[in-house]
N, C-alpha and C positions, 0 to 999 in steps of 0.2 A: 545191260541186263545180265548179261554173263561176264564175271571182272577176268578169267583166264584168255576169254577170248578179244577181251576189246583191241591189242595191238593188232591183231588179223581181222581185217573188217569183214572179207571175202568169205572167212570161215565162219565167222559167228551170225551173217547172213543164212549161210547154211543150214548150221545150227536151228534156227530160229524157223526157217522152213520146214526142219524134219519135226520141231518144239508143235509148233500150227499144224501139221499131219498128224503128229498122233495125238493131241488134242480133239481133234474134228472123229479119230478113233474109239478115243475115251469115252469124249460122249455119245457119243451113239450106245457105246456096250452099258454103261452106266444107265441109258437110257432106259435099256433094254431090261435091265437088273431089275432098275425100280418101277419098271412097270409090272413084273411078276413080281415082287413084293409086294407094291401097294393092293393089285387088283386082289391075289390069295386073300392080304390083311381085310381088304372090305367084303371077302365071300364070307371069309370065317366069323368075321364082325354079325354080318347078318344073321350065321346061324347061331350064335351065340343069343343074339337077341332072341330069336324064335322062338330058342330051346334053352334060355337061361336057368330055370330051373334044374336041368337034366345034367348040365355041364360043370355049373358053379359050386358045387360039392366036392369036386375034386381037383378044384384050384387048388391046395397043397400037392395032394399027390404029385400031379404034371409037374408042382415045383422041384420036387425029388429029380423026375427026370430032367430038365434043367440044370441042374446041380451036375448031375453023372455025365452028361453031356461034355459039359463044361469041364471037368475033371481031368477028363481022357483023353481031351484035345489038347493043343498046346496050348501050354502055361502063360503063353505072352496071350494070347485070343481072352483068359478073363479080366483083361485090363479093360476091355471095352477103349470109349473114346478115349480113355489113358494113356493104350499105347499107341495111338496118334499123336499126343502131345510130347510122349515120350521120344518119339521117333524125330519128330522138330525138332528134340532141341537133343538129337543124335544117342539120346539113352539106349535108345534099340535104334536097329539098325535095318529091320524089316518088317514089314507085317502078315504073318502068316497067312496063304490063298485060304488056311479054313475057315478064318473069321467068315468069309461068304457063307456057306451054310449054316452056321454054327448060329448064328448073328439073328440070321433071316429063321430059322427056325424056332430058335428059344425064343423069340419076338410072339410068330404064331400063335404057341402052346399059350404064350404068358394070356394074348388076346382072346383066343376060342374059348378057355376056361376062367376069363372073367376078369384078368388083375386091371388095372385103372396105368396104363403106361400109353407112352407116345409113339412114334416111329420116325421122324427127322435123325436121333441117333445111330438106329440101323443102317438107314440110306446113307447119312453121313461114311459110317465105317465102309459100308460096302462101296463107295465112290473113293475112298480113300485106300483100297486093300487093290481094287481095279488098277488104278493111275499109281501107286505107288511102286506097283511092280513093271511097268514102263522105265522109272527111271534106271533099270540097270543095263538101259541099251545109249544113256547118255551118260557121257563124264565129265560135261562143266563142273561148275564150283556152285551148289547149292541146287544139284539134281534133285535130290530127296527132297528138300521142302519145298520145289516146285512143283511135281507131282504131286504130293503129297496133298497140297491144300488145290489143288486144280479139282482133284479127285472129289475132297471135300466141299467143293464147291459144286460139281455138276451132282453128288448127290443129291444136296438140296433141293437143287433147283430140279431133275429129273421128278423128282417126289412131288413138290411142292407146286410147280412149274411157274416158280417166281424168279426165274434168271440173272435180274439185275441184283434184287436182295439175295441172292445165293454168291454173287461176287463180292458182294461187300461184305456179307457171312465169310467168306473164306478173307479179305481183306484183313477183315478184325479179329477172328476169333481166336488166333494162336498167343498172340502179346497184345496185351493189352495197352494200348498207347503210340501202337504202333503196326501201320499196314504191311501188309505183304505184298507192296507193290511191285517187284522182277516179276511176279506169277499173274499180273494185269490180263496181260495179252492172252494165253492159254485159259487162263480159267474163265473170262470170259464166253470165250470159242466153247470151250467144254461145257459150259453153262447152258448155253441159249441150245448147244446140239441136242444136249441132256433133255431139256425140255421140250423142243419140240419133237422130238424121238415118242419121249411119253405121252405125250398131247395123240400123235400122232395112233396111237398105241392104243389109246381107249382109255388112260387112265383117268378119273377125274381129277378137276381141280377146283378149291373152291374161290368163289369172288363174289362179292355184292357192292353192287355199286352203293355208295353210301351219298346222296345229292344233299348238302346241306348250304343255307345261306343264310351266315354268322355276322356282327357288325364287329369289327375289330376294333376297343378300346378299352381302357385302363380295365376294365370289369371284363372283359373276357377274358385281358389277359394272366386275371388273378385267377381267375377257374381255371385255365387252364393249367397254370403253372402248378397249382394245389392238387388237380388229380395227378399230373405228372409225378408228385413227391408220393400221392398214396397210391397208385400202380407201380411204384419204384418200392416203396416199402413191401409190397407187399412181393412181387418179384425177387427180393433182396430176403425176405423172411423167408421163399420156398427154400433158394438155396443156403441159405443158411440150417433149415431145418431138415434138409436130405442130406447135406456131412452131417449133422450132426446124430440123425437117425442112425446114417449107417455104421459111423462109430459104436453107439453105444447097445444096438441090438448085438453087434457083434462081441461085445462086453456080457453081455446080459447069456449070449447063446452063443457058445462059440463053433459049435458044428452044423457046418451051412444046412445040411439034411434036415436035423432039427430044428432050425430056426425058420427056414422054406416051409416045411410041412406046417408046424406049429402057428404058423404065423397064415401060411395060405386057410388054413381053415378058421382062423378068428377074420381073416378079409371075407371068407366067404360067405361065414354070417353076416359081417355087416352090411354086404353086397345086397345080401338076399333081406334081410328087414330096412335098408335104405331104396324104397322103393323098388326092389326086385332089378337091381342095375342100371339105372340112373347115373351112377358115378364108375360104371366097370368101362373099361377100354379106350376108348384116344380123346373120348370128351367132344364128340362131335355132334352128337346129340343137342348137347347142351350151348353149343356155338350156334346150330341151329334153332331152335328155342330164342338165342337172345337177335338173331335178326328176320325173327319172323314173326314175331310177338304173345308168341307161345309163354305159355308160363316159367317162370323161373323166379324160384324160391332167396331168399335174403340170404341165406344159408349155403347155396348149392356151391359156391364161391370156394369159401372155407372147405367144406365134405371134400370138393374134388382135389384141393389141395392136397388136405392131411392122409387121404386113401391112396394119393399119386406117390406119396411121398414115403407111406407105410409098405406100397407092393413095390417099388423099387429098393429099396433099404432095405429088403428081409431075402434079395438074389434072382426077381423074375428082372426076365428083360424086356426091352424098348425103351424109346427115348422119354422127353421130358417137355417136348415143344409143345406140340398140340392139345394135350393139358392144363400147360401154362396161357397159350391161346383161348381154351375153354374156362378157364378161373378168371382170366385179363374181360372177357366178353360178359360173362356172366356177372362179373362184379361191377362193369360196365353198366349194365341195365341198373343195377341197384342206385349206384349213384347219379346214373343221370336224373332222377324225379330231383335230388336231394340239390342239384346244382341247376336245374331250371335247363339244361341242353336238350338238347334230341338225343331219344335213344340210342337209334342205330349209330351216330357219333361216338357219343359216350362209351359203347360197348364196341367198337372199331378202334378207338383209343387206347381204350384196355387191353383188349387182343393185344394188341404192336407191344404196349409199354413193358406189362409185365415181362413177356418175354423179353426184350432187351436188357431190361435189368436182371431178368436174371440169369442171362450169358455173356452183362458185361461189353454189349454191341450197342452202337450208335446210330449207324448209316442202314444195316441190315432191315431194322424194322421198321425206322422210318419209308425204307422202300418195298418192305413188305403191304404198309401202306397204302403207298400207291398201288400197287400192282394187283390186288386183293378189292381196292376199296375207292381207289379213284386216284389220280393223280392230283386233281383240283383242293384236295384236303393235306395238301402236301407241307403247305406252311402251318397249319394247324397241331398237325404230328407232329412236326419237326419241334417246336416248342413245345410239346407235351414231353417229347423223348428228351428231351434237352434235362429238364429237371429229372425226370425218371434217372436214368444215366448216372446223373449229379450224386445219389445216392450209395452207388454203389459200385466203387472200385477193389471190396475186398473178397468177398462171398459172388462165387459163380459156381453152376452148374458143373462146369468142366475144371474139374479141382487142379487138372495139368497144367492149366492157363497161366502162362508168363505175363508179370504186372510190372512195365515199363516204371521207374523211377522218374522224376524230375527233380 
């Protein structure tokens, strides 16, 4: 695991036991992080709903202060998950403690006043800015990207409290083609402490068991492999149309002030005549809706997309997961009638795929999965994610992403 240490066995035992202690560290404080993140995001969620009209008018404004926020702070903190990836592959060489505030804040504002974002990339950075600044009390050889993706792994999983898919998340997510297997062992530990920390905590998590009993042959396995290619396409179209979003607004508008303002008040109208927020905030709603047999529109798929896709791209923050979760689910429901499966399948399938395809993961969402939806659907996913995946090795979410050659 450590190549400086392996002529000294006795040492890098050592090692490997102080690696395990502050691991077992990490997560606990990581836990702890994203348990006052997640609980504030679902107070503020609520009142948003309540009082949507009251708030959602000055979705620009807030964005201003976002922008100034951002500004004043250090210059590496608005790389967001960037300077993660940057930091991997040793561009930078720290991550500033203020991304913690900084991060968790402009996350809030973006959610209290309406914009359509996720929070997986908050948690991310905040479990990544924790465990990163650990490694300047070790000095193997590959300190930094050990912490580093350890961190990003217990954030995950602290958030999410899907521990296995948060290890395989941090496995996959840096290079594509290629695992982080030396950081096995800690991110692991960091993982499951991270989660059950926030379980412990009060945070929610969600899960539906999904009971389904399929007959495996040539005919399923054509369905299945066909929505695998269109929640891969369509995962592969978000991120390709958030680079390309955020390129060209910044063509069109080059002063962040003006394009935040300008742009939060054209979301906020459409916030407010798309059903009064239906499409504003982390899209949980609408994941609820698709496994409870609430209504949901042929439509709502696409709205949360392109809305997800216009309030990041114009400088609010949060992530991009649980959106992509809420599009994947909801487009799920649409196509299950279309393909003769069961709902709650079809719209469980979705959830996982789009998202893997559009961060470029394999193993993560297939275990998100399980872990959410039942273990026993396990070989089902797996062959949906298979095709999905297949799609798309160019266009990811995380534009830092190293793409393994062959």
């Amino acid at each position: 695991m450590i190549k400086n240490l392996k002529d000294n066995q006795d040492y890098s035992y050592n090692v490997l036991v102080k690696v395990i202690g502050a691991s077992l560290l990490i997560g606990f404080l990581i836990g702890c992080v994203d348990t006052v993140f997640g609980r504030v995001l679902l107070i503020l969620s609520d009142f948003r709903t309540s009082h949507f009209n009251y708030v959602i008018p000055f979705l620009g404004l807030i964005g201003m202060v976002i922008v100034f926020l951002y500004q004043k702070a250090d210059a590496r903190a608005s790389k967001g998950m960037g300077l993660l990836f940057a930091v991997s592959q040793e561009a930078e060489k720290e991550i500033p403690l203020v991304m913690l505030p900084l991060v968790t804040v402009a996350t809030w504002l973006t959610h209290l006043f309406g914009g359509s974002a996720g929070r997986e990339g908050v948690a991310v950075q905040l479990g990544a800015t924790i465990s990163h600044a650990f490694s300047k009390f070790f000095s193997f050889e590959n300190s930094s990207r050990l912490f580093l993706v350890t961190g990003m792994a217990a954030g995950f999983a602290g958030l999410f409290q899907t521990p296995l898919a948060a290890v395989f998340f941090g496995l996959e997510i840096l290079v594509l083609g290629k695992l982080q297997l030396p950081a096995l062992l800690p991110m692991t530990i960091a993982s499951f402490v991270a989660s059950a920390t926030s379980h412990v905590l009060g945070l929610e998590k969600f899960a539906h068991f999904v009971n389904v009993s399929l007959t495996f042959n040539a005919l399923l396995f054509c369905k299945l492999a066909l929505l695998g290619l269109i929640f891969g396409l369509v995962g592969n179209a978000f991120a390709a149309l958030l680079a390309y979003a955020k390129q060209k607004v910044k063509e069109v508008m080059y002063n962040p002030y003006y394009r935040i303002l300008f742009g939060g008040i054209v979301l906020s109208l459409l916030f407010l005549m798309l059903y009064h927020g239906r499409y504003s905030g982390l899209g949980t709603n609408l994941i609820d809706a698709s496994f409870s047999g609430k209504d949901i529109y042929f439509y709502d798929w696409l709205l949360k997309l392109v809305l997800t896709v216009a309030t990041l791209a114009i400088g609010f923050q949060g992530g991009e997961v649980t959106p992509l979760f809420a599009i994947g689910a909801s487009l799920g429901v649409v196509l299950a009638n279309v393909f003769g499966l069961p709902v709650e399948f079809v719209a469980a399938a979705g959830y996982i795929s789009v998202f893997g395809s559009a961060t470029n993961t394999l193993l993560a969402p297939i275990f998100i999965g399980g872990e959410v939806f039942g273990f026993a659907n396990l070989p089902y996913f797996a062959l949906i994610m298979i095709f999905a995946y297949s799609l798309n090795r160019k266009h990811s979410i995380y534009t830092g992403q190293e793409v393994l050659t062959f």
